[in-house]
TORZA-352549 format. One record per residue (C-alpha): x, y, z. Coordinates in nm, 4 decimals. Example, Ala and Ser with C-alpha at 12.3 -4.5 7.8 and 13.67 -1.06 7.14 Angstrom:
2
<<1.2300 -0.4500 0.7800>>;
<<1.3670 -0.1060 0.7140>>;
***
This chain:
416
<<1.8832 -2.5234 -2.7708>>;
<<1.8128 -2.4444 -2.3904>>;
<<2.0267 -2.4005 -2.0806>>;
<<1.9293 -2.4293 -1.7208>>;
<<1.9748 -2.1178 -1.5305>>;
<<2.0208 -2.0748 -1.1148>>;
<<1.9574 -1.6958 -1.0214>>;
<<2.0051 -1.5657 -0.6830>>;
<<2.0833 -1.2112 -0.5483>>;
<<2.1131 -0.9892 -0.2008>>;
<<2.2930 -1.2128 -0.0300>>;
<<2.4289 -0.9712 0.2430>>;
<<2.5280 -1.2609 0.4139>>;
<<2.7268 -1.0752 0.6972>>;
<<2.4254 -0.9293 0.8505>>;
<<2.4577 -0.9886 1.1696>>;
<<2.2032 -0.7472 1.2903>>;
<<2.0209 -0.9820 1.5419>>;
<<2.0916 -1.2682 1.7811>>;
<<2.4322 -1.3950 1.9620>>;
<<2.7089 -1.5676 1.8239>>;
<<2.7447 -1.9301 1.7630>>;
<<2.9638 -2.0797 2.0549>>;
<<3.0707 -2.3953 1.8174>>;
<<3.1980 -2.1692 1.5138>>;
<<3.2473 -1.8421 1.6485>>;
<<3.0454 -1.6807 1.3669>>;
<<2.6810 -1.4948 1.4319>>;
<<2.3853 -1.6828 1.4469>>;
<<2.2244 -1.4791 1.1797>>;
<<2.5390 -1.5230 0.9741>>;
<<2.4620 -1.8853 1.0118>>;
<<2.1101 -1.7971 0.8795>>;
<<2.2548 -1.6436 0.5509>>;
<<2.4947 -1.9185 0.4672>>;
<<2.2479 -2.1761 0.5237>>;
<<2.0520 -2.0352 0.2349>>;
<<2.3488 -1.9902 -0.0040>>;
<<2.3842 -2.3554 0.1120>>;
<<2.0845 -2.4571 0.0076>>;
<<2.1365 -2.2578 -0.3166>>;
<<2.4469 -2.4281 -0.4064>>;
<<2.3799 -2.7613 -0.3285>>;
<<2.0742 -2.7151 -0.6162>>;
<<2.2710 -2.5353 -0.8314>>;
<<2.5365 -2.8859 -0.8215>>;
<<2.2574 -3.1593 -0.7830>>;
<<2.1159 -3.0516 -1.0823>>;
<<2.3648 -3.0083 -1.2923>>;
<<2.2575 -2.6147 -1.3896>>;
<<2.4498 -2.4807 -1.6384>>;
<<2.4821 -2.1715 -1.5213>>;
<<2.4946 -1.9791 -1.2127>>;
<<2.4168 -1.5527 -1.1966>>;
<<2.4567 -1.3959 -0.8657>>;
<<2.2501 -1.0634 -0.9379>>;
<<2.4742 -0.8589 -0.6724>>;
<<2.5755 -0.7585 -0.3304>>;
<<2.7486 -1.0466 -0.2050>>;
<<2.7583 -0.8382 0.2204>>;
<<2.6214 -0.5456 0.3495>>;
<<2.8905 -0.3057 0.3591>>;
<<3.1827 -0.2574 0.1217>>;
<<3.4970 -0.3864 0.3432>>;
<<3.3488 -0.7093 0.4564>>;
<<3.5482 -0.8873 0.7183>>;
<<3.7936 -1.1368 0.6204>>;
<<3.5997 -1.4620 0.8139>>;
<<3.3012 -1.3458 0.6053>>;
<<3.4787 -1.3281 0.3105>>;
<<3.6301 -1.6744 0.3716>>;
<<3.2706 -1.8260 0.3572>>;
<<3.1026 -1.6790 0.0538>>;
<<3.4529 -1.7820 -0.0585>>;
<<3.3728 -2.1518 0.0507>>;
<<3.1001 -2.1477 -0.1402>>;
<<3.0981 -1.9830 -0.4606>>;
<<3.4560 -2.2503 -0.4999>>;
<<3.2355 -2.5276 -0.4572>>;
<<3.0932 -2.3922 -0.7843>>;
<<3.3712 -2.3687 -0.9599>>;
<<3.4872 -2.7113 -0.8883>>;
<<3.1749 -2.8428 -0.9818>>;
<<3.2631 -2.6652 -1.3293>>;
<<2.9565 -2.4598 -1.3161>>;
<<3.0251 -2.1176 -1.4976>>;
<<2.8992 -1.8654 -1.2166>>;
<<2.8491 -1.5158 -1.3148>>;
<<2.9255 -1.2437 -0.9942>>;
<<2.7642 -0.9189 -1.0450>>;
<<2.8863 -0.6315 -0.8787>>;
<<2.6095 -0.4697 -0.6556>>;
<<2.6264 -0.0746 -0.4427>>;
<<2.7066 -0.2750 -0.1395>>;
<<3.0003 -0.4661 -0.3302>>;
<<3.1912 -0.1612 -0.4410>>;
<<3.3723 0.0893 -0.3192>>;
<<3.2776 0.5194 -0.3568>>;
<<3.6362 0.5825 -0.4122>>;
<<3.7959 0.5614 -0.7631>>;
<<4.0205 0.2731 -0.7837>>;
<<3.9921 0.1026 -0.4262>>;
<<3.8872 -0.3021 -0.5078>>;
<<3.5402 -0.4198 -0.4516>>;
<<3.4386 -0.6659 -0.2461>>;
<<3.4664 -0.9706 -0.4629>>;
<<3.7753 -0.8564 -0.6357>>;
<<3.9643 -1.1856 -0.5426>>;
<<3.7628 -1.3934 -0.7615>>;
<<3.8688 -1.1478 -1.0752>>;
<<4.2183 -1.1114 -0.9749>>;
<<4.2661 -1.4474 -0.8866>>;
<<4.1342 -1.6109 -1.2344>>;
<<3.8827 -1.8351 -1.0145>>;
<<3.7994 -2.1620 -1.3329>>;
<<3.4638 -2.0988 -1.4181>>;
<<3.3500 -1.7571 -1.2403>>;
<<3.3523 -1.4373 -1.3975>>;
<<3.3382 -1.1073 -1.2247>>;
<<3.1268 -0.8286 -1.3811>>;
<<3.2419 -0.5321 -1.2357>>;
<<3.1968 -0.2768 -1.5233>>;
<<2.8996 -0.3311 -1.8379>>;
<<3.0266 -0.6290 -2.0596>>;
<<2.8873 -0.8851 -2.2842>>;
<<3.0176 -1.2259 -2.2359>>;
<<2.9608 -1.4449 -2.5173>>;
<<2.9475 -1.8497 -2.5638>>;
<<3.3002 -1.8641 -2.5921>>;
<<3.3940 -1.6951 -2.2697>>;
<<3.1372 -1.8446 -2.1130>>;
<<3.1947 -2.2459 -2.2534>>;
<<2.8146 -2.2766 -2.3084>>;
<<2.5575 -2.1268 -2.5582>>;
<<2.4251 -1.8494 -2.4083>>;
<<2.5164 -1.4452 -2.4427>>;
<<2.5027 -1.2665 -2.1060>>;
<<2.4815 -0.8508 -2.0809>>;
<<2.5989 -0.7433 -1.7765>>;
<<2.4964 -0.4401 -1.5779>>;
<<2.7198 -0.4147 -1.2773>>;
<<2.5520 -0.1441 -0.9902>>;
<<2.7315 0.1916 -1.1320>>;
<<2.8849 0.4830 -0.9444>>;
<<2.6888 0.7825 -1.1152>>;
<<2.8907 1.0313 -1.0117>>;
<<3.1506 0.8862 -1.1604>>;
<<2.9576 0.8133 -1.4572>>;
<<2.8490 1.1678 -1.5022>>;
<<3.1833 1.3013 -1.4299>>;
<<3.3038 1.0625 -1.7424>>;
<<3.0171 1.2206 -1.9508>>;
<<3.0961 1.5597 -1.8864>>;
<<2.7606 1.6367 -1.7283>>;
<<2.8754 1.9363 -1.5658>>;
<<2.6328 2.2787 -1.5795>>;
<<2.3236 2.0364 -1.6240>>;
<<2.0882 1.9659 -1.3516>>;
<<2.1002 1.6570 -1.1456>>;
<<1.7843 1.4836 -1.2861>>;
<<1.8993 1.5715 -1.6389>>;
<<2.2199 1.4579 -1.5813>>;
<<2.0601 1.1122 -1.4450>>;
<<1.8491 1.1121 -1.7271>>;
<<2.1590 1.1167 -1.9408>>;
<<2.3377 0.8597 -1.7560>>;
<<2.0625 0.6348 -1.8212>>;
<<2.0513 0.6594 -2.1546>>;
<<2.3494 0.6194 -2.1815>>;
<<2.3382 0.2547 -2.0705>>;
<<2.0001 0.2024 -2.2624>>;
<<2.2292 0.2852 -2.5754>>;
<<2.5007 0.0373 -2.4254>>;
<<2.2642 -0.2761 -2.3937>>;
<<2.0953 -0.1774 -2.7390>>;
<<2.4124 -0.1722 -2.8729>>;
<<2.5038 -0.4992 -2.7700>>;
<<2.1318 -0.6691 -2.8811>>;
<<2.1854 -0.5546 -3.2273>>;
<<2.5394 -0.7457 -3.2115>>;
<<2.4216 -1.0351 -3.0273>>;
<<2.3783 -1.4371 -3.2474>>;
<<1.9782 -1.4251 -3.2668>>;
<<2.0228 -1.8063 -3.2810>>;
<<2.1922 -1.8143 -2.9282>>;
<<1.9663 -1.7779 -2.5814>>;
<<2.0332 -1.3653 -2.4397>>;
<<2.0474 -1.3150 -2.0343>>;
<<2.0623 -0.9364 -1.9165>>;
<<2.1440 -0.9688 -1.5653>>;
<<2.1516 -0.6001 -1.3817>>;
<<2.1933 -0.4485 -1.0335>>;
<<1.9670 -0.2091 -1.0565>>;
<<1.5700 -0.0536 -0.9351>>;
<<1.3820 -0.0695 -1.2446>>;
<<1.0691 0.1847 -1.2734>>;
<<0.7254 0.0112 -1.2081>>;
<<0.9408 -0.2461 -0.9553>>;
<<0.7421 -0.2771 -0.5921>>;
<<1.0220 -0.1835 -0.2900>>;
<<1.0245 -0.3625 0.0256>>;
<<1.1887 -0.1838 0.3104>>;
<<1.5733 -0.2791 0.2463>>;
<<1.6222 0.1011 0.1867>>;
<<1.7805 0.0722 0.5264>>;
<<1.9975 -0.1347 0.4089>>;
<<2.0870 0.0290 0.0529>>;
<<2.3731 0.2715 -0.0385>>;
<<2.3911 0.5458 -0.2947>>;
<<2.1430 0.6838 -0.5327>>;
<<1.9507 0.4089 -0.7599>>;
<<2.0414 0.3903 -1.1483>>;
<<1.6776 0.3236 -1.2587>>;
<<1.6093 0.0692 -1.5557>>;
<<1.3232 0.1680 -1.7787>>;
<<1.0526 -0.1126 -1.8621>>;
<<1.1134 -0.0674 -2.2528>>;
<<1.4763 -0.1808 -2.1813>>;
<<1.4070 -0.4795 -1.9751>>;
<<1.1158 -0.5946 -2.1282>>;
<<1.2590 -0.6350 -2.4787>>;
<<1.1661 -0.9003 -2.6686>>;
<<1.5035 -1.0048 -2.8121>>;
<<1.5914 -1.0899 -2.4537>>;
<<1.5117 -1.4364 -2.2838>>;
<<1.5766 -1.4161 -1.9424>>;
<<1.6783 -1.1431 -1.6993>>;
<<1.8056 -1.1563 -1.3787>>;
<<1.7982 -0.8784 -1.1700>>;
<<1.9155 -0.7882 -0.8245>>;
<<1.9315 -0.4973 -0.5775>>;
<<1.4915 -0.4717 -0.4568>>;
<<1.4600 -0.7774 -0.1968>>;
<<1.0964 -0.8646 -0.2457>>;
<<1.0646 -1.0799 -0.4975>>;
<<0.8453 -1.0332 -0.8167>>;
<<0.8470 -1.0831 -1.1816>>;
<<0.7837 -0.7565 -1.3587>>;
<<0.6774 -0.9284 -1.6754>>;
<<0.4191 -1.1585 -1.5599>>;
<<0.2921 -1.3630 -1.8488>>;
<<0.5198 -1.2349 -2.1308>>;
<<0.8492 -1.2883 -2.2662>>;
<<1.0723 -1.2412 -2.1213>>;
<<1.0219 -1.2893 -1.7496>>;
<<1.2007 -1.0169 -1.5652>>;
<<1.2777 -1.1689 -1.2396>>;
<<1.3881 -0.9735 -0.8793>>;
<<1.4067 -1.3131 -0.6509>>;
<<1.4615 -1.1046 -0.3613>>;
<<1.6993 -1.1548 -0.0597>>;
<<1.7857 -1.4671 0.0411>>;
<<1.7019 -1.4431 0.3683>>;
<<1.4928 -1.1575 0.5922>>;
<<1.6874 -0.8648 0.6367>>;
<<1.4865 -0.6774 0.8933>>;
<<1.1189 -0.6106 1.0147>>;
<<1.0239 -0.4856 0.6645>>;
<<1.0455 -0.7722 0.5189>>;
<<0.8776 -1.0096 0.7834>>;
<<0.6088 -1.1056 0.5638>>;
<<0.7953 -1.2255 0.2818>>;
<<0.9368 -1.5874 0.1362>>;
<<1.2468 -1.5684 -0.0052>>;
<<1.3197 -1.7840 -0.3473>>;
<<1.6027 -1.8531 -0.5965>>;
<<1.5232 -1.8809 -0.9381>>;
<<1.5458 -2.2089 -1.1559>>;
<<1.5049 -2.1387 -1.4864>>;
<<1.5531 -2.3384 -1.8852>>;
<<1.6381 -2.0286 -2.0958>>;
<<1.5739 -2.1222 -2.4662>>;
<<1.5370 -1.8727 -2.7717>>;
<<1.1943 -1.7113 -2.7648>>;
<<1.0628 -1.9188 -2.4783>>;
<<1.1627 -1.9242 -2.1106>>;
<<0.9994 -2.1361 -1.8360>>;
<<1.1223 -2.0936 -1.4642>>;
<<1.0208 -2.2038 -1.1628>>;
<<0.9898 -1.9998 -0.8175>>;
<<1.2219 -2.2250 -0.5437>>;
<<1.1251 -2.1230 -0.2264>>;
<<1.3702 -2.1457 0.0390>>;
<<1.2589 -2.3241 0.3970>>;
<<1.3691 -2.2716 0.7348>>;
<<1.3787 -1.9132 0.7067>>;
<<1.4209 -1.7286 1.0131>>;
<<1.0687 -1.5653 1.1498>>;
<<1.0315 -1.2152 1.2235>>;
<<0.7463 -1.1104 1.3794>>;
<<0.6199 -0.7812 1.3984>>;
<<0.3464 -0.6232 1.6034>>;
<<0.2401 -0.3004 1.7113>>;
<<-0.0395 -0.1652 2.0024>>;
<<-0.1838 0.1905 2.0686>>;
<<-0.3014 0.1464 2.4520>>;
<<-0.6364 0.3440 2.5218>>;
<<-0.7468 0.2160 2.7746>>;
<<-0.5350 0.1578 3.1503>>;
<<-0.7125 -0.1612 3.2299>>;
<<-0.4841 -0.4763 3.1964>>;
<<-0.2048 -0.3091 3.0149>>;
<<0.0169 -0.6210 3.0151>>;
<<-0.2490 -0.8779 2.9503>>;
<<-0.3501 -0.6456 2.6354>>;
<<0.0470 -0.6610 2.5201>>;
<<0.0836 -1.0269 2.5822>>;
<<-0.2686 -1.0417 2.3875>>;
<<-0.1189 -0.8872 2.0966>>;
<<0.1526 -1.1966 2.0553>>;
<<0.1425 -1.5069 1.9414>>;
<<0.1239 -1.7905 2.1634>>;
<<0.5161 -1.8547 2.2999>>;
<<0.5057 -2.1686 2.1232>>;
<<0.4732 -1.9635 1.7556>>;
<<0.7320 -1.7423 1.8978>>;
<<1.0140 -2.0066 1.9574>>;
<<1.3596 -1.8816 1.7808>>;
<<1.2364 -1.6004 1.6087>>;
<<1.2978 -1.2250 1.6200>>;
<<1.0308 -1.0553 1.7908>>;
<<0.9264 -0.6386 1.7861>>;
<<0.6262 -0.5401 2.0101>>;
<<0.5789 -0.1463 1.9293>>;
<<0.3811 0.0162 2.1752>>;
<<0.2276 0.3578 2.1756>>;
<<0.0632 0.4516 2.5108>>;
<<-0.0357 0.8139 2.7120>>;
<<0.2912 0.8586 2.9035>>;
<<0.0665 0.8109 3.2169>>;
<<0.0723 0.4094 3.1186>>;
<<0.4324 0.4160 3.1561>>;
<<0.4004 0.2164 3.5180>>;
<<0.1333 -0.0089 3.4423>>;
<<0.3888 -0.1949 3.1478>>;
<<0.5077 -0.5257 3.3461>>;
<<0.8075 -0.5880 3.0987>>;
<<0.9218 -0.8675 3.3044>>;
<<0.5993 -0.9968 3.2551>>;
<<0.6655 -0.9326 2.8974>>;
<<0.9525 -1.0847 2.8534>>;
<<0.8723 -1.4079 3.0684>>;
<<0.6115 -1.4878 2.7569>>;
<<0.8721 -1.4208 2.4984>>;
<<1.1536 -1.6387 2.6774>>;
<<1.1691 -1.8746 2.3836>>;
<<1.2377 -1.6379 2.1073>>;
<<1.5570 -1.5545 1.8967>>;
<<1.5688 -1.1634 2.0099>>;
<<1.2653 -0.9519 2.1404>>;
<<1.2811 -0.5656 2.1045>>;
<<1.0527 -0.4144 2.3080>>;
<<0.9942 -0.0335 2.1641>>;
<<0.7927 0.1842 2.4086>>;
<<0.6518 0.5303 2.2409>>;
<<0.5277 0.7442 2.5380>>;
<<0.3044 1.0354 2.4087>>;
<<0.2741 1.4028 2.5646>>;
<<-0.0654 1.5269 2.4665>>;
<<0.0310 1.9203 2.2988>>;
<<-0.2678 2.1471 2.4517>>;
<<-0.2714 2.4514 2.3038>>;
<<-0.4943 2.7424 2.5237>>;
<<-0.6363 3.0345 2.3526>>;
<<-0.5854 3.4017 2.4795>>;
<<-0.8576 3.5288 2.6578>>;
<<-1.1679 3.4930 2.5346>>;
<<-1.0819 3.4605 2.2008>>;
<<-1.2285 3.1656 1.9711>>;
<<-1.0593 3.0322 1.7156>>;
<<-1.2592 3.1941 1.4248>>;
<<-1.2094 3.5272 1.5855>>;
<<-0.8284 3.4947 1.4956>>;
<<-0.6246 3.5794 1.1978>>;
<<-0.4146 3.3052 0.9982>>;
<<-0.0645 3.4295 1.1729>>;
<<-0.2079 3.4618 1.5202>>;
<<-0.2992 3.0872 1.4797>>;
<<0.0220 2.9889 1.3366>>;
<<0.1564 3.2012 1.6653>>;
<<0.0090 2.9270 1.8674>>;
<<0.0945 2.6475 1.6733>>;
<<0.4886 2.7494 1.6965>>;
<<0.4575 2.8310 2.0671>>;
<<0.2831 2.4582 2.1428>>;
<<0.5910 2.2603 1.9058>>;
<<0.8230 2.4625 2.1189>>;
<<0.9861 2.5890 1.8132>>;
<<1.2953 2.8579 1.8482>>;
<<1.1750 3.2102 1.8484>>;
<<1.4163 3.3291 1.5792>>;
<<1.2832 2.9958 1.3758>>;
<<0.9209 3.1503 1.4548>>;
<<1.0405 3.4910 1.3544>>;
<<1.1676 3.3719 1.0457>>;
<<0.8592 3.1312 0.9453>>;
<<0.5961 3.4446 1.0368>>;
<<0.7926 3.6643 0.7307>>;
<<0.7477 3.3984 0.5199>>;
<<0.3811 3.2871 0.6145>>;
<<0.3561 3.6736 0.5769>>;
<<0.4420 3.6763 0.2310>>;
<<0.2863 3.3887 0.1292>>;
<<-0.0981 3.4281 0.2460>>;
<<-0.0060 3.8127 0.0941>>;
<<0.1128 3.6789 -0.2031>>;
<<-0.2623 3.4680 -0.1889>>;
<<-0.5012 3.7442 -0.1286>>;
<<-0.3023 4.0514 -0.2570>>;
<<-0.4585 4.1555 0.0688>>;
<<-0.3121 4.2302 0.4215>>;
<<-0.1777 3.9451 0.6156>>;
<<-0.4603 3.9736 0.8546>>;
<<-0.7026 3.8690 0.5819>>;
<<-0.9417 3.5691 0.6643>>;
<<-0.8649 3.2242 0.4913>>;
***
């Protein structure tokens, strides 16, 4: 007894961070981007008849999407349903709201009965019957630890023990649910959530609240056949080689610089008891980001060394282009970023980041040599070169003081 399983997360598929809008529908290019992906998702998830569908979390980027974004995840998560494909919505941090009892972000499709999708907003265990196929799902929503803690009463505890707690907490939770779970019938965890030993990308500049973290013991267990994760874009498989695989597939498209180097994937998977094969669908057409940096030493040919540094403008057509350049603020006049932006006509969006630098030179009094001074007569200069506030350098001396006392149980003026 097997099903086939379609697993996608990190939609965010109002990120509209880059580009123009699109004059025929009105909507963001990059918006376009997004939904061409879920496209793509969707139209595999119906071709080939999957029997299920788990959306691993965070459907936008922000908590109150706007209704014409709502209207096309809408769109497509009802061609699901029509297609009578039970699709399972987890709730990720960028889906739900900080304050106690507003709605999330894909509240209509709970309030509104949607056939075939179910919500999981809060840990549950849907079993073959709600589900109308055999498989058991656990279901780890993104949750609002503070809340969570204020539930357990974790007041007068510290804020890693109380974490600690929390965590536990839902260890006990999906335990609990193993030991009631058919051993006959195929198990799915599916979680929002970092799990320790998982490899970040850069979306941190895209997340929101502090991470519930999943220890390997829980998501590793053996009783389990599948999970689906969601919340880290780069994609991996934490379980390589072993049962069961424990799959992040990542955003579905690139969010920002950080992740220019990645492909993005969906998941196709046949989930059977004991024995899980999947397969890694990688998803074309992705927009390109490249991402380049130069530290200018020398002032000959500034420009031609920029325009070295990038592709050729044919590589660069339609994508989204960062040139980073760090140069001695005397270079500032020899940048031609006309010139610059003639070779990089073609592309999507070019950011052009210049990072003048102001050489600190710090002078010694006198005569004086550096190993003729004492600790806090070189920290003296060191304040005085950062510009820092004299009743900031006041402050820092006392404790410096202290501390190189505290270290020699000496005078202050002690050598290091």
């Amino acid at each position: 007894m097997s099903i086939k399983l379609l697993h996608f997360a990190d939609a965010h598929i109002d990120m509209a961070n880059y580009g123009r809008q699109d004059p025929a529908t009105g909507l963001p290019m990059r918006v376009l981007d997004f939904l061409k992906s879920l496209d793509v998702i969707v139209d595999a998830a119906i071709a080939e008849k999957v029997d299920l569908v788990i959306f691993a979390g965070d459907a936008y980027k922000d908590r109150s999407p706007a209704p014409t974004f709502q209207r096309e995840w809408g769109r497509r998560i009802i061609r699901l349903s029509q297609a009578r494909i039970p699709t399972i919505l987890l709730v990720g941090n960028h889906d739900l709201s900080p304050a106690a009892g507003r709605a999330h972000a894909i509240q209509e499709f709970e309030t509104l009965e949607i056939p075939s999708v179910h919500v999981i907003s809060k840990p549950a265990m849907l079993t073959p019957e709600m589900l109308g196929i055999p498989v058991q799902v656990l279901g780890l929503p993104w949750v609002n630890r503070s809340g969570l803690m204020a539930a357990l009463e974790t007041e007068g505890v510290s804020s890693g023990e109380a974490y600690a707690q929390v965590e536990e907490r839902l260890a006990d939770l999906v335990r609990g649910w193993l030991e009631q779970a058919d051993p006959s019938t195929p198990i799915i965890l599916t979680a929002h959530a970092s799990v320790q030993g998982a490899t970040y990308g850069f979306e941190r500049t895209v997340m929101l609240g502090g991470d519930l973290v999943l220890t390997p013991g829980l998501v590793k267990d053996p009783r389990l056949d599948y999970v689906a994760l969601g919340h880290i874009h780069k994609p991996q498989n934490l379980n390589e080689g072993q049962h069961p695989p424990v799959i992040y597939p990542g955003s579905i498209e690139r969010v920002d610089f950080g992740e220019a180097a990645d492909d993005k994937f969906f998941i196709v998977a046949d989930v059977a008891r004991g024995k899980t094969d999947f397969q890694w669908r990688k998803l074309e057409g992705i927009r390109t980001f490249i991402d380049r940096r130069v530290e200018l030493t020398s002032a000959e040919n500034v420009t031609q060394q920029l325009i070295a540094a990038l592709p050729a403008p044919k590589k660069l057509k339609d994508a989204v282009v960062r040139l980073v350049v760090d140069y001695p603020r005397d270079f500032e006049k020899l940048i031609d970023e006309k010139a610059l932006r003639a070779h990089t006509e073609g592309v999507f969006e070019f950011h052009l980041v210049k990072r003048p630098q102001v050489e600190a030179r710090v002078r010694l009094p006198g005569n004086q040599t550096i190993a003729s001074m004492s600790p806090l007569e070189l920290l003296d200069l060191y304040w005085q070169s950062s510009h820092a506030k004299p009743e900031d350098a006041e402050a820092l001396k006392a404790l410096a003081s202290q501390v190189i006392a505290d270290v020699h149980g000496g005078a202050d003026d002690d050598p290091l």
